[in-house]
C-alpha positions as CSV (number, residue, x, y, z in Angstrom):
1,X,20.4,11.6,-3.2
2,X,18.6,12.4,0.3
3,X,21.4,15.1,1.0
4,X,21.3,17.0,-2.8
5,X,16.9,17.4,-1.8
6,X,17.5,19.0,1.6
7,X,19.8,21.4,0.2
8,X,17.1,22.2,-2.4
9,X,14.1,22.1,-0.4
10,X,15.7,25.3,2.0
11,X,16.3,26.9,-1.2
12,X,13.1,26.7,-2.5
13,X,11.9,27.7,0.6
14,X,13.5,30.4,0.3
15,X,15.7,29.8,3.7
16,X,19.6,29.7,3.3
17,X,22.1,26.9,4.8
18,X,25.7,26.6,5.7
19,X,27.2,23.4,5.8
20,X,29.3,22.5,9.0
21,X,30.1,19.3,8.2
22,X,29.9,16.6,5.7
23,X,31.6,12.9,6.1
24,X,31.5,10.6,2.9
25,X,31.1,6.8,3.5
26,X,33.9,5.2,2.1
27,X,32.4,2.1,1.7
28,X,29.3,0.5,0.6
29,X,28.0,-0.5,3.8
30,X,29.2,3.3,5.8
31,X,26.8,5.7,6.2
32,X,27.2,9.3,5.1
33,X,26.9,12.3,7.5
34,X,25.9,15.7,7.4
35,X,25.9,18.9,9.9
36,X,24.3,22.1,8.2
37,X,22.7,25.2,10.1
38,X,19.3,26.2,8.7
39,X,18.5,30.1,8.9
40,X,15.0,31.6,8.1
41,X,13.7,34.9,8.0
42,X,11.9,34.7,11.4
43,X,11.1,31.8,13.3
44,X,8.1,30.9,12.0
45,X,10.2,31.0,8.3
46,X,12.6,28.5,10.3
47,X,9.8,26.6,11.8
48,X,7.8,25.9,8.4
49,X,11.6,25.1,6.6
50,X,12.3,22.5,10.0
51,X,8.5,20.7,9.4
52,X,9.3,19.9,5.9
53,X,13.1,18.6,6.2
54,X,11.8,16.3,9.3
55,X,9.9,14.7,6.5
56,X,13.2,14.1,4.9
57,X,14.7,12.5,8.0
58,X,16.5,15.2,9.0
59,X,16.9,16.0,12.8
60,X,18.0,18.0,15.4
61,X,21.2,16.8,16.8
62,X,19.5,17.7,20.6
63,X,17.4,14.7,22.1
64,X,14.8,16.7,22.6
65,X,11.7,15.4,24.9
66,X,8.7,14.7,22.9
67,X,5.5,17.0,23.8
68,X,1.9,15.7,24.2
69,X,-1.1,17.3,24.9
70,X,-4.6,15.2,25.9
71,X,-7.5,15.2,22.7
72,X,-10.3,17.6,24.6
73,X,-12.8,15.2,23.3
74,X,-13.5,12.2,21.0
75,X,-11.8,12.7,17.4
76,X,-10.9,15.9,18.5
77,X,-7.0,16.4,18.5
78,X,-5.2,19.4,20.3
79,X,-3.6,22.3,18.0
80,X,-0.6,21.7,16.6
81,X,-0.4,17.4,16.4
82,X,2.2,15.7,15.0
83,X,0.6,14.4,11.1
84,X,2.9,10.8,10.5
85,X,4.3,9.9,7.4
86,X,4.7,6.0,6.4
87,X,8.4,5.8,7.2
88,X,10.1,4.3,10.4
89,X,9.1,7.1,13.3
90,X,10.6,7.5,16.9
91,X,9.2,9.4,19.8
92,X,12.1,10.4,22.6
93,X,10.6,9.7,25.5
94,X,11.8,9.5,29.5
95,X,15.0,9.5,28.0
96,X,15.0,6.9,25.4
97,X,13.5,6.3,21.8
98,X,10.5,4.7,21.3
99,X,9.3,3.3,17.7
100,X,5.9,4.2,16.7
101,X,3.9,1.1,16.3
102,X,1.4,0.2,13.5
103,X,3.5,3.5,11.2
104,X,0.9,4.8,8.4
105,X,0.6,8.0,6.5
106,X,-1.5,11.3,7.4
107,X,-2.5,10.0,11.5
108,X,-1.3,10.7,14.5
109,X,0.7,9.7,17.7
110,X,-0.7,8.6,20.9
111,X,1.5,7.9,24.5
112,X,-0.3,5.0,25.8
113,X,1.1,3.2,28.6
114,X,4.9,4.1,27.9
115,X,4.3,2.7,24.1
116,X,4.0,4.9,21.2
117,X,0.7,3.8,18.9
118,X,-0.4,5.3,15.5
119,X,-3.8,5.8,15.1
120,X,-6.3,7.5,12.8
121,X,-8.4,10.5,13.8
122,X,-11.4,8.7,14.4
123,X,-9.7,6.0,16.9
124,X,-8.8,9.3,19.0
125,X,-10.6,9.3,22.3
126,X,-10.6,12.0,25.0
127,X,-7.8,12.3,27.4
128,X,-5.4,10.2,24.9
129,X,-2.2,11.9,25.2
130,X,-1.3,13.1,21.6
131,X,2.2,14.0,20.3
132,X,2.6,17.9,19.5
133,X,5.0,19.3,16.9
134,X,8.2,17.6,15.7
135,X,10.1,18.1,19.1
136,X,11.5,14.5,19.7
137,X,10.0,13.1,16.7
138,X,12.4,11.4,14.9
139,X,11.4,9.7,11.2
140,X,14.2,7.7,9.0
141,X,13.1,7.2,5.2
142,X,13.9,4.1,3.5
143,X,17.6,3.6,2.2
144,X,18.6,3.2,-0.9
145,X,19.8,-0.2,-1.9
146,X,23.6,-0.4,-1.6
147,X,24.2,-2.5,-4.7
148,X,23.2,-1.3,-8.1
149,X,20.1,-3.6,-9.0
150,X,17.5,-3.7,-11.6
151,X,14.7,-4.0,-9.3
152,X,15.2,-0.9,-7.2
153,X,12.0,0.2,-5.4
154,X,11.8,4.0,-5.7
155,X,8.6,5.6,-7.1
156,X,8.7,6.7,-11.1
157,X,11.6,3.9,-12.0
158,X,9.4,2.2,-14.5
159,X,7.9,3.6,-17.4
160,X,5.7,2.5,-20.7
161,X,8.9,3.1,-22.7
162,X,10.9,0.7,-20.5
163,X,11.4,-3.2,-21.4
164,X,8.0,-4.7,-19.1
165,X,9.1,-8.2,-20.0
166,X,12.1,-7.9,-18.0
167,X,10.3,-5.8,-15.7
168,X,7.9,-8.9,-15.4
169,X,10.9,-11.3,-14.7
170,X,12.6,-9.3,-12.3
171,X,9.3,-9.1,-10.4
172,X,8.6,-12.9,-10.6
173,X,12.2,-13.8,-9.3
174,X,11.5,-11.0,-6.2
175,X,7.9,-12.9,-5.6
176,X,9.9,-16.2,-5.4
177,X,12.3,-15.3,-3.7
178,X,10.6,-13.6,-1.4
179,X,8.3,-16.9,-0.6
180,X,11.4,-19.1,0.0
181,X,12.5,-16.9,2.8
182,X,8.8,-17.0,4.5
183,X,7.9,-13.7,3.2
184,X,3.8,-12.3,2.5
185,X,2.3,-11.2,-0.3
186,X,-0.8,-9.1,-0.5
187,X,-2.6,-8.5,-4.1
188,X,-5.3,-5.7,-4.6
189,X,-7.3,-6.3,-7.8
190,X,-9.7,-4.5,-9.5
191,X,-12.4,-6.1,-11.8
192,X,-10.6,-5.6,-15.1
193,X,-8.5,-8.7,-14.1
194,X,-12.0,-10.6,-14.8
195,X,-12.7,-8.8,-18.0
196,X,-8.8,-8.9,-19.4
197,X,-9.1,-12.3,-19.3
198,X,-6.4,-12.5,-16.8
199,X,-8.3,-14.1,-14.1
200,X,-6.7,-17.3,-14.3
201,X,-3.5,-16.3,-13.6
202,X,-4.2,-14.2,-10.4
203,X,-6.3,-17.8,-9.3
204,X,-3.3,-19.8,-10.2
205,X,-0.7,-17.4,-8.5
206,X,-3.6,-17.9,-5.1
207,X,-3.9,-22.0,-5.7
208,X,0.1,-22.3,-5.9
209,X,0.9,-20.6,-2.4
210,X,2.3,-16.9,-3.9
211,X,-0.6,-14.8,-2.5
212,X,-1.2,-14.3,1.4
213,X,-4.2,-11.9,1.5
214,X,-6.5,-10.3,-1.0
215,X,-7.9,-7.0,-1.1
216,X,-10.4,-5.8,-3.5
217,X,-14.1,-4.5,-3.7
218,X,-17.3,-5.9,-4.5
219,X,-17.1,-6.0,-8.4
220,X,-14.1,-8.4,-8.5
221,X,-15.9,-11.4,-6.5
222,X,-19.1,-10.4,-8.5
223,X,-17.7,-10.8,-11.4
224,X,-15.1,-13.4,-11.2
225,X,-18.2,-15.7,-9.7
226,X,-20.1,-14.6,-12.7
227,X,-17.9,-16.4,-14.6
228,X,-17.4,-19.4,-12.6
229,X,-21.4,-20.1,-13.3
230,X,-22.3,-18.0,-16.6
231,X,-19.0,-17.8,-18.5
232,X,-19.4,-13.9,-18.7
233,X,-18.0,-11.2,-17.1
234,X,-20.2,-8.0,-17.2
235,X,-22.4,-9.7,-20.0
236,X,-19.9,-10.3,-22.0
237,X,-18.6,-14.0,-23.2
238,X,-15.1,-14.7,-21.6
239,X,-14.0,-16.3,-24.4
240,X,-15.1,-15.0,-27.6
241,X,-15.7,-11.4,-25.9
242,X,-18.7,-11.3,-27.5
243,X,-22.0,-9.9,-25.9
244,X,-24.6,-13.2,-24.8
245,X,-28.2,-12.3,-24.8
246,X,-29.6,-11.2,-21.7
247,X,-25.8,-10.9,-20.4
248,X,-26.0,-7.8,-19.2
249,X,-28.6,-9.2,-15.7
250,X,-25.7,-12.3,-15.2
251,X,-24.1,-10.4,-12.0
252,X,-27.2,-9.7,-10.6
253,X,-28.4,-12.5,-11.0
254,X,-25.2,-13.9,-8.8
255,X,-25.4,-11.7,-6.4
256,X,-29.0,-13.0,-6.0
257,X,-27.5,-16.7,-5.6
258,X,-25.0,-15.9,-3.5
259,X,-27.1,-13.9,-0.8
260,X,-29.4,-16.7,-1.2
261,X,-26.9,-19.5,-0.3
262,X,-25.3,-16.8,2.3
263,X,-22.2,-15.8,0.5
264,X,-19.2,-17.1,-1.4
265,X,-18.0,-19.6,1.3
266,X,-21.2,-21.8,1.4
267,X,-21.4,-21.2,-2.9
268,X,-17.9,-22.8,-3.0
269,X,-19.3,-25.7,-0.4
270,X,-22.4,-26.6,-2.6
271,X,-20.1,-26.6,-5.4
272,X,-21.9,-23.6,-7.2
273,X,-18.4,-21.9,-7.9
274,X,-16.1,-24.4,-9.0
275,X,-13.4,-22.1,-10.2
276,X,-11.9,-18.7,-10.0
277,X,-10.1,-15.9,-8.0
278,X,-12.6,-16.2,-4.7
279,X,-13.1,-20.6,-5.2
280,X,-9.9,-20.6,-4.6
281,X,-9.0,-17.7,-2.1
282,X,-11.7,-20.3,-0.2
283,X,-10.3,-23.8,-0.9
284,X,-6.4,-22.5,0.4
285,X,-7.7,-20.1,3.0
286,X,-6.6,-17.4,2.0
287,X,-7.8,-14.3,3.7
288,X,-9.7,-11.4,1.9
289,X,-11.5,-8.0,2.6
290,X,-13.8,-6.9,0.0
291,X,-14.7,-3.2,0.7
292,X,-18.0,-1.6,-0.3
293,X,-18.6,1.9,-2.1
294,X,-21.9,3.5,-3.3
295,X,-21.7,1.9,-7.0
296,X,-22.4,-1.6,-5.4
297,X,-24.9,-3.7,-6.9
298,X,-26.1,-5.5,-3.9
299,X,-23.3,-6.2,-2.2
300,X,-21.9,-9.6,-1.6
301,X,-22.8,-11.0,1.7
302,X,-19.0,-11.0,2.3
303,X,-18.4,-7.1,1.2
304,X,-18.1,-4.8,4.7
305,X,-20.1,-1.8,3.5
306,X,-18.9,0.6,6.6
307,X,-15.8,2.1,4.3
308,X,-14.3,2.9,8.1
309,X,-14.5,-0.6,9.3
310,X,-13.3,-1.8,6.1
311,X,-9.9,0.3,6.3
312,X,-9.1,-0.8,9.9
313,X,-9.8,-4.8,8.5
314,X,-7.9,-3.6,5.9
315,X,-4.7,-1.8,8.3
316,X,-4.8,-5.1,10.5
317,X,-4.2,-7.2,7.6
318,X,-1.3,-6.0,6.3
319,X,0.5,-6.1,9.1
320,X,3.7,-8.4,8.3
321,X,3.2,-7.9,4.7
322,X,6.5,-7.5,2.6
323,X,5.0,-6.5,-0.8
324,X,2.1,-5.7,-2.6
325,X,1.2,-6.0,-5.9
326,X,-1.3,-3.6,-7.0
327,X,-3.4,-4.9,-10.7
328,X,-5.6,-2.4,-12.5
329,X,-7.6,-0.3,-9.8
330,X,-6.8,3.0,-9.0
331,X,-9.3,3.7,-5.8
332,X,-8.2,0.9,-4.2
333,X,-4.7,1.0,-5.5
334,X,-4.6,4.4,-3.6
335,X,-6.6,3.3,-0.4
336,X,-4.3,0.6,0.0
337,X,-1.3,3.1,-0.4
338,X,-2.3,5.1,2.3
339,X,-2.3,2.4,5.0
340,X,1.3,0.8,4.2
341,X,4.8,1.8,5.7
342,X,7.6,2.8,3.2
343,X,9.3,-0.5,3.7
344,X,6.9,-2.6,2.1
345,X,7.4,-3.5,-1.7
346,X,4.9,-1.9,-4.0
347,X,4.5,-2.6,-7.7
348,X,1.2,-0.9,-9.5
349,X,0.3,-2.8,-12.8
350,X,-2.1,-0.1,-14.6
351,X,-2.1,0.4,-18.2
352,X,-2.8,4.6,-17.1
353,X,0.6,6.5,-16.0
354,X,-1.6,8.8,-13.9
355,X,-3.0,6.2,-11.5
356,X,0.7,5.5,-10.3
357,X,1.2,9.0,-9.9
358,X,-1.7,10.0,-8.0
359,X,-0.3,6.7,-5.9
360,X,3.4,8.9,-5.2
361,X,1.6,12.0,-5.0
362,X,-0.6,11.0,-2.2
363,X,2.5,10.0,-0.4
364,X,3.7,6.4,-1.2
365,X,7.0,7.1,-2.5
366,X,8.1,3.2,-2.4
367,X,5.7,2.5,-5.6
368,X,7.0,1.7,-8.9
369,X,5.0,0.9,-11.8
370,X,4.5,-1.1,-14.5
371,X,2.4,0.8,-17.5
372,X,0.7,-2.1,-19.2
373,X,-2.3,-4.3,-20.0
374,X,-3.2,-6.3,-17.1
375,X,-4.9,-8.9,-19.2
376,X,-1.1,-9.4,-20.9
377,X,0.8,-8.5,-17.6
378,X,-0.5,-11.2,-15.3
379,X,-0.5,-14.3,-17.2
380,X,3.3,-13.5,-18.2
381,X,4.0,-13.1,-14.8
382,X,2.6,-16.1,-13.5
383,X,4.5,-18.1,-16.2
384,X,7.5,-16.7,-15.0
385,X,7.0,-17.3,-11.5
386,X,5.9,-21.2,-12.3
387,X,9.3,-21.4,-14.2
388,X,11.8,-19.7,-11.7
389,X,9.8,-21.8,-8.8
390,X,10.3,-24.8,-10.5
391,X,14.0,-24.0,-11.5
């Protein structure tokens, strides 16, 4: 439908279009081809129309030199740079297309030593040679799938009023799948998988080989350790969900052991957490980033408070990741969004529509979600993927 939303977007642009050519693939696997002349009222009307269909993928037919310009100082970025989007980018340059390495949303290009690099703003430094304009920029969006499926990843294809149980099947059977062929999973979790009660399935997904890194924040651990030596999470009985006496001081009072045995590595060691999301993230190596924020109690030992230094952990570790499965956080949900390519799998579990929203809206378009309970979402999907493994 890529074709249908560039005809639009002139229109509602108020630009107007004439269509030289248009070849249909005849077949599944043959691509489709259009020619159409954009007009504007002036050329900055024609300009502002080109900027937004590049987005699309659309292109001039000319191989056009890309343009650079050097940042006058650190951070600082010349007028007019090229702002990326998370989809496949190419620079033409001395005659031949280059891909943009490490591709994320909302940064920029930078020439360094005949390789094309995406960085953030901050990563800038004077003299770098940054890409202007869309001139030899060349982006292609994600396809979609040639063969009708039920598990199509394109953003707003899953809904409350949908069947989630065969949702949660289909996305068990891509997880497998996915780890026969060598593939990597990522999770990001917020601290309601604790206090659903659905922290034994995200620890049993981690012990039986089906998670490859874990990113979260400092409340997850805190709480998920809480557990492992009080049996509460955020005060409150795991098991009955009733309040204990005095609950309400247990995650302090494991941050306070943790520091004091310095961090979850050596707690896991002594044997002080003997269970859980982060005993066994330790015990099978799994890697994990917890970032900070100002609501921390604490933090962890383990939690990298510098929220910069946190996202570039965060960037580095994704790298080779082939989905991501996003369970009841929206900050992080979002964070997370903003550093992935549009090739990677995303599935948001939130029981809120609007957190999967703000998720597209903010420019990860491969997102689906799942509107549920976490707490019954999980545990159903970790059943699933036990059976289909084991099938």
């Amino acid at each position: 439908m890529i074709f249908p939303k560039v005809l639009d977007l002139i229109l509602d642009l108020e630009g107007e279009f004439e269509i030289v050519e248009f070849r249909i693939g005849k077949k599944k696997e043959d691509y489709s081809y259009a020619r159409i002349i954009v007009f504007g009222e002036n050329e900055e009307h024609l300009n502002l129309i080109l900027k937004e269909l590049h987005k699309m993928g659309a292109k001039i037919p000319e191989s056009e030199e890309v343009e650079v310009s050097p940042a006058p100082e650190d951070k600082v970025l010349p007028d007019n740079f090229y702002v990326t989007t998370n989809n496949r980018t190419f620079i033409h340059h001395i005659g031949k297309w280059v891909e943009v390495e490490g591709i994320a949303m909302d940064r920029v290009i930078v020439l360094k030593n005949g390789k094309a690099i995406c960085l953030p703003i901050n990563e800038v430094k004077k003299g770098d040679l940054v890409v202007i304009g869309e001139r030899g920029v060349r982006i292609i969006p994600p396809e979609r799938p040639r063969k009708s499926t039920y598990f199509e990843f394109m953003g707003g294809k899953v809904s409350s009023e949908r069947p989630t149980e065969k949702m949660i099947e289909i996305i068990a059977r891509e997880i497998v799948e996915l780890k026969r062929v060598g593939g990597k999973i990522a999770v990001v979790a917020g601290p309601a998988v604790n206090h659903t009660a659905a922290r034994d399935a995200l620890a049993g997904l981690i012990r039986d080989g089906f998670v490859d890194l874990l990113l979260s924040g400092n409340a997850l651990a805190v709480h998920d350790i809480e557990i492992s030596i009080f049996g509460t999470s955020l005060g409150m009985d795991i098991k009955s969900g009733k309040p204990v006496p005095g609950g309400n001081r247990h995650h302090l009072y494991t941050i306070s052991k943790i520091i004091a045995v310095g961090g979850i590595k050596n707690a896991v060691e002594k044997g002080m957490v003997r269970d859980g999301i982060m005993f066994e993230c330790i015990r099978k190596r799994i890697p994990f980033i917890l970032a900070g924020s100002i609501r921390d109690d604490g933090p962890l030992p383990e939690v990298i408070t510098d929220v910069m230094i946190a996202k570039a952990e965060m960037k580095k570790a994704l790298e080779g990741i082939d989905m991501v499965l996003m369970l009841a956080t929206t900050l992080h949900s979002i964070a997370v969004g903003n550093l992935l390519p549009s090739w990677v799998k995303t599935i948001c579990i939130d029981t809120n529509p609007a957190t999967v929203m703000k998720l597209i809206d903010r420019g990860t378009y491969q997102a689906i979600g799942v509107v549920t309970d976490v707490g019954l979402f999980l545990p159903t999907l970790y059943a699933k993927v036990k059976e289909i493994a084991h099938s």
